[in-house]
Biotite code that builds the C-alpha atoms (Angstrom):
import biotite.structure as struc

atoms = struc.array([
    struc.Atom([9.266, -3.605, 13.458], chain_id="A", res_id=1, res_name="UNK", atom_name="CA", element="C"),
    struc.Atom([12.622, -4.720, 12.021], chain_id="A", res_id=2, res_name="UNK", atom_name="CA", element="C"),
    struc.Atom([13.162, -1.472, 10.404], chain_id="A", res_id=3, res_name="UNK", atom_name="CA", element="C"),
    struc.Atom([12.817, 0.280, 13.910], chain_id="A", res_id=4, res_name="UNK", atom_name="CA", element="C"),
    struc.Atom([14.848, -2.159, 15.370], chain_id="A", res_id=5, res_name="UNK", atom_name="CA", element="C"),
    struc.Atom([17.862, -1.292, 12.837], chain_id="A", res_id=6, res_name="UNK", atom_name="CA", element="C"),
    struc.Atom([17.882, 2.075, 14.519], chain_id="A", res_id=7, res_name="UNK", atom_name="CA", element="C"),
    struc.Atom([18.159, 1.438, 18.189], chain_id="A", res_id=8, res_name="UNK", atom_name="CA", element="C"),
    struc.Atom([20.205, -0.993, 20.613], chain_id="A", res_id=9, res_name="UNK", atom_name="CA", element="C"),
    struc.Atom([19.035, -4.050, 20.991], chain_id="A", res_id=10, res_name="UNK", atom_name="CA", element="C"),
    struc.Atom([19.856, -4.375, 24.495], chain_id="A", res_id=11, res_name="UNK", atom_name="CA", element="C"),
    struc.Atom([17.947, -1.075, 25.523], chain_id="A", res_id=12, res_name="UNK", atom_name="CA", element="C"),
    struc.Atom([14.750, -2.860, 24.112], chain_id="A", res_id=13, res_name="UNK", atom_name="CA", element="C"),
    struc.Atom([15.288, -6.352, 25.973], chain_id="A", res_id=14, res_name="UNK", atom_name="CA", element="C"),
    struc.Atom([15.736, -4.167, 29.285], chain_id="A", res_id=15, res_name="UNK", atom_name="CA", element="C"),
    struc.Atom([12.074, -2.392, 28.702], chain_id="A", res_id=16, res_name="UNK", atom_name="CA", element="C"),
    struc.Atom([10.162, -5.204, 28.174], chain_id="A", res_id=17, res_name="UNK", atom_name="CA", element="C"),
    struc.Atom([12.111, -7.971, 30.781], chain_id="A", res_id=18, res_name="UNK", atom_name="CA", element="C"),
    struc.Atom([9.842, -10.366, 31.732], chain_id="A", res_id=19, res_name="UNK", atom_name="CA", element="C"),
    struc.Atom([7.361, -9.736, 29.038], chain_id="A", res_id=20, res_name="UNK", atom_name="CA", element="C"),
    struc.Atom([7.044, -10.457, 24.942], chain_id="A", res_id=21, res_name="UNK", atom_name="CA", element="C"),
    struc.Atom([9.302, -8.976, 22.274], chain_id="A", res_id=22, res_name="UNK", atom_name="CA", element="C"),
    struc.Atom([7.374, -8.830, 18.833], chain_id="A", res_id=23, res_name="UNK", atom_name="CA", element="C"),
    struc.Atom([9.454, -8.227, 16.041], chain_id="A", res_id=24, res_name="UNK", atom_name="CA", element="C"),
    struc.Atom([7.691, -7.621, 13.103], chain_id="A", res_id=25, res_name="UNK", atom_name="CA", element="C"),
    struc.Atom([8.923, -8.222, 9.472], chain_id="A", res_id=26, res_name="UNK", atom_name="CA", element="C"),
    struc.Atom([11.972, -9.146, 10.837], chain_id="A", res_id=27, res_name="UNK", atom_name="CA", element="C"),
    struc.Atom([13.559, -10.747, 8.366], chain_id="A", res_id=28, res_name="UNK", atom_name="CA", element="C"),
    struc.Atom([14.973, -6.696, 7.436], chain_id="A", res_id=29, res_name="UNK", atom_name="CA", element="C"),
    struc.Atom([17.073, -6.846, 10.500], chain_id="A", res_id=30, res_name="UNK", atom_name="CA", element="C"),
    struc.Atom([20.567, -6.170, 9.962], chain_id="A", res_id=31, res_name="UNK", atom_name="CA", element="C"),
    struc.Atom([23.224, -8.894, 10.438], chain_id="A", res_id=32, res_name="UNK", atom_name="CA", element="C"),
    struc.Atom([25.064, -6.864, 13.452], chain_id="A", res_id=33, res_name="UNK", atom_name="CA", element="C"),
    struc.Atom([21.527, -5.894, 15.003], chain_id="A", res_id=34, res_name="UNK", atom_name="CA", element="C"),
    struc.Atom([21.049, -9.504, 14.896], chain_id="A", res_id=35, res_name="UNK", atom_name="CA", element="C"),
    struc.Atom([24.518, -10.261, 16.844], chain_id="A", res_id=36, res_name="UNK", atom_name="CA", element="C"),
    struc.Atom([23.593, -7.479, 19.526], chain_id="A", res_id=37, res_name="UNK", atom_name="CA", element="C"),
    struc.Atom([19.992, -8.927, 19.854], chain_id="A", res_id=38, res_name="UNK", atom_name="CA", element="C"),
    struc.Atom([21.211, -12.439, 19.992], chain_id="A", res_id=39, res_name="UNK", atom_name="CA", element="C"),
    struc.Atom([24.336, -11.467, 22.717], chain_id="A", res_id=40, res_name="UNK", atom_name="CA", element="C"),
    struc.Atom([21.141, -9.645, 24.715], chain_id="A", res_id=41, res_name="UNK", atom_name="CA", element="C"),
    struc.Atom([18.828, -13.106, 24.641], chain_id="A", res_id=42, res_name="UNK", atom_name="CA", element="C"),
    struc.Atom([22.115, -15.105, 25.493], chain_id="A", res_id=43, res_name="UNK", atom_name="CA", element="C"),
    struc.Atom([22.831, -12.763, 28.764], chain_id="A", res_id=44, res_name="UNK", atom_name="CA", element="C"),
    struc.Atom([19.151, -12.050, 29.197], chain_id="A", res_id=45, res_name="UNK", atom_name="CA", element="C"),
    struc.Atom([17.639, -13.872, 32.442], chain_id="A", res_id=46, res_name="UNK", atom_name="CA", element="C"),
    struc.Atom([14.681, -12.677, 32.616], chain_id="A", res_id=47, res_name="UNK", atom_name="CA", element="C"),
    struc.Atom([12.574, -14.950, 30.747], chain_id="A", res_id=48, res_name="UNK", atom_name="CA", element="C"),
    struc.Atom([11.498, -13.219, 27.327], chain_id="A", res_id=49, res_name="UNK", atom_name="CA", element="C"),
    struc.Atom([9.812, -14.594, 24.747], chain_id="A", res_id=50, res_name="UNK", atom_name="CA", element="C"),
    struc.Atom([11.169, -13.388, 21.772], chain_id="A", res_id=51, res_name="UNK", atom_name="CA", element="C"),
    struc.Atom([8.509, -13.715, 18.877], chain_id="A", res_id=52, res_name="UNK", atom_name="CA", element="C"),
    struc.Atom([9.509, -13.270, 15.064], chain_id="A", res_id=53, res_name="UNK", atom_name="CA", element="C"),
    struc.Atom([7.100, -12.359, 12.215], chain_id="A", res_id=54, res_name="UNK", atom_name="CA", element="C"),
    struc.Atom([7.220, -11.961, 8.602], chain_id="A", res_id=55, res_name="UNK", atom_name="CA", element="C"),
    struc.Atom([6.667, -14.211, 5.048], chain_id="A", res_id=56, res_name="UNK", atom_name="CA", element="C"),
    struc.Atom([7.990, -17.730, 4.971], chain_id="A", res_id=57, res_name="UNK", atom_name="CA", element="C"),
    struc.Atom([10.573, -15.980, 2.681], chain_id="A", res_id=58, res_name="UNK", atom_name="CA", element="C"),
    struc.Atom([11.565, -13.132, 5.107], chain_id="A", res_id=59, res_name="UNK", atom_name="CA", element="C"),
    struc.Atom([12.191, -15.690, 7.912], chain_id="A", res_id=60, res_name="UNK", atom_name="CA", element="C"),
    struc.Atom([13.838, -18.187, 4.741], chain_id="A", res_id=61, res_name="UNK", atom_name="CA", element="C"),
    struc.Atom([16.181, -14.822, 4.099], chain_id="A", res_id=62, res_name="UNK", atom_name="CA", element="C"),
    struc.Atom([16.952, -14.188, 8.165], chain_id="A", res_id=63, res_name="UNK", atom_name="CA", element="C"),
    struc.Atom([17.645, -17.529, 9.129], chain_id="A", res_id=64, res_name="UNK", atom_name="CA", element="C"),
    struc.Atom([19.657, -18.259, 6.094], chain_id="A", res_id=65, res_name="UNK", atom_name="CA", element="C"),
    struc.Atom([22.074, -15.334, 6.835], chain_id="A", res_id=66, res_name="UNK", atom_name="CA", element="C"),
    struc.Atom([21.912, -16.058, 10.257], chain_id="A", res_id=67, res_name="UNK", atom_name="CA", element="C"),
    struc.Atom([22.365, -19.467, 11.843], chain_id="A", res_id=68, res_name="UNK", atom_name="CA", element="C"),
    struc.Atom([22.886, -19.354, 15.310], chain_id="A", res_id=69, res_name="UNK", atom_name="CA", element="C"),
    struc.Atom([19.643, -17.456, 15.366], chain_id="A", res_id=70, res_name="UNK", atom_name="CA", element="C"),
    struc.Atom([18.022, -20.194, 14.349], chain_id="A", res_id=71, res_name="UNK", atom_name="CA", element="C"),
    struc.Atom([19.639, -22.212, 16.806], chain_id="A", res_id=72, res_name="UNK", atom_name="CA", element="C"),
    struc.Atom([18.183, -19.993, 19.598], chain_id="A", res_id=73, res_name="UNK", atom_name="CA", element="C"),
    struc.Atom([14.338, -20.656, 18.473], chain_id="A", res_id=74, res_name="UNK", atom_name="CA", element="C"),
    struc.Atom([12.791, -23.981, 19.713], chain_id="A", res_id=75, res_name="UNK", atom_name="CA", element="C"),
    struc.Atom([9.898, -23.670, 17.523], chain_id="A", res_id=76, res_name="UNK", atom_name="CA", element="C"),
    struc.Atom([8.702, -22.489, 14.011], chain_id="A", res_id=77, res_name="UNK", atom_name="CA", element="C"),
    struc.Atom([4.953, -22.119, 12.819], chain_id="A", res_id=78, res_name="UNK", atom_name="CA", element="C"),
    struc.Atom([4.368, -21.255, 8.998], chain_id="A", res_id=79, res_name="UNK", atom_name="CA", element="C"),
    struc.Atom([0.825, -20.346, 9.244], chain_id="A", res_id=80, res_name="UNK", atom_name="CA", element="C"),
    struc.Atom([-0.355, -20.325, 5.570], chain_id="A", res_id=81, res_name="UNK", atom_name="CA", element="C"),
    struc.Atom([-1.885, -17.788, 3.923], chain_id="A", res_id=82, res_name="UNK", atom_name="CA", element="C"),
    struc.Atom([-5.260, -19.049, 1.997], chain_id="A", res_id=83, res_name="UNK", atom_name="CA", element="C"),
    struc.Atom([-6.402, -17.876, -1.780], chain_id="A", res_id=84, res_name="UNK", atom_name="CA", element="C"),
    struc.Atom([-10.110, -17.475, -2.221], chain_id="A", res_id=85, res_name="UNK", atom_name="CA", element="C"),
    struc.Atom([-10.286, -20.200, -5.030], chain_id="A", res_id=86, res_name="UNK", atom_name="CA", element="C"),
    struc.Atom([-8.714, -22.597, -1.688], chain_id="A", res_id=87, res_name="UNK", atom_name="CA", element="C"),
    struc.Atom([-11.251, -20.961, 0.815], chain_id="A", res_id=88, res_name="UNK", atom_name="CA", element="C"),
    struc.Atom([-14.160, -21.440, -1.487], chain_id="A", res_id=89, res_name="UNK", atom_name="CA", element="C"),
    struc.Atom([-13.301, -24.980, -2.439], chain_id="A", res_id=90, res_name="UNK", atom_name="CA", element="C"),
    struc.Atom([-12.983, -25.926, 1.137], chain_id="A", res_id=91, res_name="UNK", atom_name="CA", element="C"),
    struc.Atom([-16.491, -23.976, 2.321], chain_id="A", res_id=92, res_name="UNK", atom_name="CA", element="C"),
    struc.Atom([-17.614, -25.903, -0.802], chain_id="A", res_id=93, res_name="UNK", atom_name="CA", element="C"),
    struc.Atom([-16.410, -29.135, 0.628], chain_id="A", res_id=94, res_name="UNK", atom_name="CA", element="C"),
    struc.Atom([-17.380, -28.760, 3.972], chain_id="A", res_id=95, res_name="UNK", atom_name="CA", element="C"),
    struc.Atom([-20.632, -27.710, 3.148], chain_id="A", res_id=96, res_name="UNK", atom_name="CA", element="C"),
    struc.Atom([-21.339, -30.990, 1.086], chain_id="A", res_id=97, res_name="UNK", atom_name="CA", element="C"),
    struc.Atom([-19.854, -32.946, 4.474], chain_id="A", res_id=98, res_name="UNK", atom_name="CA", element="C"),
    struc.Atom([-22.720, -31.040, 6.055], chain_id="A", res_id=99, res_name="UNK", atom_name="CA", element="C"),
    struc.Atom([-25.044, -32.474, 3.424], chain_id="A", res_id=100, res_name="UNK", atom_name="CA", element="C"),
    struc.Atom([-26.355, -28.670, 1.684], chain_id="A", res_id=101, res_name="UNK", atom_name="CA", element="C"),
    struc.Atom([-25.366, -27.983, -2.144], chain_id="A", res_id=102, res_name="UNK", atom_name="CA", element="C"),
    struc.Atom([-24.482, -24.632, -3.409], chain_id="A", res_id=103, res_name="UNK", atom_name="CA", element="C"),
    struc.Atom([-26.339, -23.226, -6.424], chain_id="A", res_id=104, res_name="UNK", atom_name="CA", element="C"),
    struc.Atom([-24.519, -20.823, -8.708], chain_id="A", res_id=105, res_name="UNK", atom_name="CA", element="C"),
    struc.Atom([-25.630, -17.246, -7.448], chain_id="A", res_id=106, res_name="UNK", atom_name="CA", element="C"),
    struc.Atom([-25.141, -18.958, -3.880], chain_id="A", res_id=107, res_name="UNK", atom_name="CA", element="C"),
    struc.Atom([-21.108, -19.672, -5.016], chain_id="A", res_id=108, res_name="UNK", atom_name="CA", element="C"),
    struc.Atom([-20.680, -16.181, -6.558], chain_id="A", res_id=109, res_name="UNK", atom_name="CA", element="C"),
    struc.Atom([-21.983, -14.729, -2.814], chain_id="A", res_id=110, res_name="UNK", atom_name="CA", element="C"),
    struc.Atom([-19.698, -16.856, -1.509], chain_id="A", res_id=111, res_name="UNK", atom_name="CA", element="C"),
    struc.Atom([-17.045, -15.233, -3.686], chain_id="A", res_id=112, res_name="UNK", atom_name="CA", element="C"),
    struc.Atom([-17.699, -12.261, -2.882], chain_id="A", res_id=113, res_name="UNK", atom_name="CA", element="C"),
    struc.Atom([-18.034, -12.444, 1.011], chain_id="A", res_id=114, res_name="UNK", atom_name="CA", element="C"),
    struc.Atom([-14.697, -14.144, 0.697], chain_id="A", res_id=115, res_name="UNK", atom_name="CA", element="C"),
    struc.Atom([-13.004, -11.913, -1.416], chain_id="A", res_id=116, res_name="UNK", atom_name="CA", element="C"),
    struc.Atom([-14.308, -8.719, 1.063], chain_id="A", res_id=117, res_name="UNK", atom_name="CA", element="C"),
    struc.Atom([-12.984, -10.321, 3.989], chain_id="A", res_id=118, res_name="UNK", atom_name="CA", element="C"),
    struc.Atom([-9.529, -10.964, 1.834], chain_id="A", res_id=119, res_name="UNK", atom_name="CA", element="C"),
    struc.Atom([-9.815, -7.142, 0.771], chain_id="A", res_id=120, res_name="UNK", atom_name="CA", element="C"),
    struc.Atom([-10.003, -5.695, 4.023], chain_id="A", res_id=121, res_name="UNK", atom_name="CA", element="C"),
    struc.Atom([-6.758, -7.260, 4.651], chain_id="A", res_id=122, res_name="UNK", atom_name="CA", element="C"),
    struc.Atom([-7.687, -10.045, 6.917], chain_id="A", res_id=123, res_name="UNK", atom_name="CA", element="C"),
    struc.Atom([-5.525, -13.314, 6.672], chain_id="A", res_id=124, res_name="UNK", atom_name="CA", element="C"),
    struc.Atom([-8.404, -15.674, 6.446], chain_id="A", res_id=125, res_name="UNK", atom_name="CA", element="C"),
    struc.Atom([-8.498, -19.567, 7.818], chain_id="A", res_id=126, res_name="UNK", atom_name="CA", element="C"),
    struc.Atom([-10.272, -22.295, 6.779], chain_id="A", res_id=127, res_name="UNK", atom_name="CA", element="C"),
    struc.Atom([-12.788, -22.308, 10.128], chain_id="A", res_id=128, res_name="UNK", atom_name="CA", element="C"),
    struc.Atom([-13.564, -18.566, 9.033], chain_id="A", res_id=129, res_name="UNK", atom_name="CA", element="C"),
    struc.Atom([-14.983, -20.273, 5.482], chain_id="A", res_id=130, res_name="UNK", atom_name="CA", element="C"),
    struc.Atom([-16.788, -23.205, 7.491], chain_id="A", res_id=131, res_name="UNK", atom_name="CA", element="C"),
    struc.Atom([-18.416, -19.865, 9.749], chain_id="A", res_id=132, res_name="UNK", atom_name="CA", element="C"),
    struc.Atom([-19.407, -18.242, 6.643], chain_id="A", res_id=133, res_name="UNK", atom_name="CA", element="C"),
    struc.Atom([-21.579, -21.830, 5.796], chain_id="A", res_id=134, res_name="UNK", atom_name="CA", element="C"),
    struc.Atom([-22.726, -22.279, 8.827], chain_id="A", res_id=135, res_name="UNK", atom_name="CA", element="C"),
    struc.Atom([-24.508, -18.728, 8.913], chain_id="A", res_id=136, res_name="UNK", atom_name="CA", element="C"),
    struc.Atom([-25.761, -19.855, 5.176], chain_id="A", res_id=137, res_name="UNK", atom_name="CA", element="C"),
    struc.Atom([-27.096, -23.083, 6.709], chain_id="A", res_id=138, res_name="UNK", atom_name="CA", element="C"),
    struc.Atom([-28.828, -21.019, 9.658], chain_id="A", res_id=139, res_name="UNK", atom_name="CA", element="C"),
    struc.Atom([-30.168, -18.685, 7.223], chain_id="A", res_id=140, res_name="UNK", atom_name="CA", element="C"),
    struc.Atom([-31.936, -21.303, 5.039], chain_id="A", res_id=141, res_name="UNK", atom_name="CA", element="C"),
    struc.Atom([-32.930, -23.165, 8.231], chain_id="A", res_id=142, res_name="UNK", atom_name="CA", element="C"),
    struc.Atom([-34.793, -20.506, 9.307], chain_id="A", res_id=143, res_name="UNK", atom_name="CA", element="C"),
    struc.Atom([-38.871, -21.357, 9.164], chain_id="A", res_id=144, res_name="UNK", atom_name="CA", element="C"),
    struc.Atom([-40.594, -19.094, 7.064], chain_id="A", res_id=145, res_name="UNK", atom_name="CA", element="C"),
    struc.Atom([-43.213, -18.504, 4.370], chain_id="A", res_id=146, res_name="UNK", atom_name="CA", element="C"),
    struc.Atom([-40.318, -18.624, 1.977], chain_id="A", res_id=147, res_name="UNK", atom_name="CA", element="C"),
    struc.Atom([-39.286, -22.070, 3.172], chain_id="A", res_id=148, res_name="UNK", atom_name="CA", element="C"),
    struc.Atom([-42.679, -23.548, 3.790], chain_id="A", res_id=149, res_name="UNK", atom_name="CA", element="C"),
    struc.Atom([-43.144, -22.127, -0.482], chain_id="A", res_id=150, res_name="UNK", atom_name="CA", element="C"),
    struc.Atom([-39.955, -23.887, -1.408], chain_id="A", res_id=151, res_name="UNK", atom_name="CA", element="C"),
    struc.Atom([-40.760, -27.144, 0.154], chain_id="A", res_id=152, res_name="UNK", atom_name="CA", element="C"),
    struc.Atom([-43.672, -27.143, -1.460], chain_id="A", res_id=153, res_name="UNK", atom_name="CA", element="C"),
    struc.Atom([-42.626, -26.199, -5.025], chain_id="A", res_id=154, res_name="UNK", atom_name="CA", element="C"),
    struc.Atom([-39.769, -28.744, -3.975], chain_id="A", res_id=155, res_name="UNK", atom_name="CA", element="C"),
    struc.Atom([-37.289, -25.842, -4.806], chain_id="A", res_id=156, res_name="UNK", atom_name="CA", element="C"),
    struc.Atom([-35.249, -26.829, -1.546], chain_id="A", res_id=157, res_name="UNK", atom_name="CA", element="C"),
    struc.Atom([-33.774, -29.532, -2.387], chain_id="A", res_id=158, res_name="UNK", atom_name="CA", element="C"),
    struc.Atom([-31.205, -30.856, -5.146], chain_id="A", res_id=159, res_name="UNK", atom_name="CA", element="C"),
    struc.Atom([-31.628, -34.116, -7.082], chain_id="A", res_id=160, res_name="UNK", atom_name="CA", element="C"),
    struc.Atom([-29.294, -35.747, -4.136], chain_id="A", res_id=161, res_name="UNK", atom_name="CA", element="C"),
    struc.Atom([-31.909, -34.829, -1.728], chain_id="A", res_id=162, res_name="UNK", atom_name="CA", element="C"),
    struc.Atom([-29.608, -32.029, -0.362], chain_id="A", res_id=163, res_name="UNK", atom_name="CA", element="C"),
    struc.Atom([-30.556, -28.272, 0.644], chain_id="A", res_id=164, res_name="UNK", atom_name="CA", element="C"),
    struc.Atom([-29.341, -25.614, -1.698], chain_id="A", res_id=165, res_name="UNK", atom_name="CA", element="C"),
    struc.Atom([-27.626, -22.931, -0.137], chain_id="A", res_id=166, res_name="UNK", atom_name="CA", element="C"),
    struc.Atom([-28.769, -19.925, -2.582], chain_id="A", res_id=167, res_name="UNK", atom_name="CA", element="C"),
    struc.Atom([-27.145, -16.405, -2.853], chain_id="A", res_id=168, res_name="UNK", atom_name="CA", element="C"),
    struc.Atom([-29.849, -14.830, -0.077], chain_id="A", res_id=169, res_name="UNK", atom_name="CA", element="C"),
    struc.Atom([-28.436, -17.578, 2.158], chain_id="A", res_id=170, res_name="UNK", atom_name="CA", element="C"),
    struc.Atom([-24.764, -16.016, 1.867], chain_id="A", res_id=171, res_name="UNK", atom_name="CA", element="C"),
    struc.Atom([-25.728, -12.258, 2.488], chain_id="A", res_id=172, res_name="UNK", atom_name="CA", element="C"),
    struc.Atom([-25.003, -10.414, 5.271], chain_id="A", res_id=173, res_name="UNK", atom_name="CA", element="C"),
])
């Protein structure tokens, strides 16, 4: 981390890991001169590193800002967002009706829920991990059963736009 790096020379850490991959993580809390050394380590360094930075698109805003020729010295920068549940249910929402299945109300709140559990356990989730999380509905409710031959016949499977409904037993684990 950053805060590690603050404590140690840069140029002992670019010697232990030559030829490999240098994570620095939240790294906009570097320190303006452990930024210098670092960057007077990559400059001299030979040994083909790949230097990778991590942190919030305001941590790298703050790092770059105060340092410019660091910036200089990256070819590349990827902002990966970071997804609400309101966005992550909309989309599985969405991509669920591309898929031609509805969602009932108990069937949205169990998506809530599995959404907001994956969220809680500190897991940045993206929007294929909400599309996985219909698909296993839409292999649940695919499944041939008594339950399914019952609903078919009490015509309890499909909405009045002919699609399935995804319930809430469809969403549980």
């Amino acid at each position: 981390s950053a805060v590690n790096l603050n404590k140690k020379e840069p140029s002992e850490i670019i010697g232990k890991v030559e030829g490999g991959i240098l994570i620095i993580e939240r790294a906009g809390r570097m320190r303006k001169n452990i930024v210098e050394k670092l960057l007077e380590g990559l400059v001299s360094d030979v040994s083909n590193l790949l230097v990778i930075l991590t942190d919030t698109k305001q941590g790298m805003n703050r790092l770059f800002d105060k340092n410019e020729l660091l910036y200089a010295c990256f070819g590349l920068r990827v902002d990966i967002k970071d997804y609400t549940s309101d966005e992550l249910i909309d989309h599985a929402v969405k991509y669920a009706f591309e898929q031609e299945y509805s969602i009932d109300e108990m069937g949205l709140l169990a998506l809530r829920t599995r959404i907001e559990e994956l969220i809680s356990n500190d897991e940045a989730l993206t929007l294929e991990d909400a599309e996985e999380i219909v698909d296993e509905a839409i292999d649940h409710v695919n499944r041939k059963n008594l339950k399914h031959f019952m609903d078919i016949l009490l015509h309890k499977r499909y909405d009045e736009e002919d699609m399935i409904i995804l319930r809430e037993e469809d969403f549980l684990e």
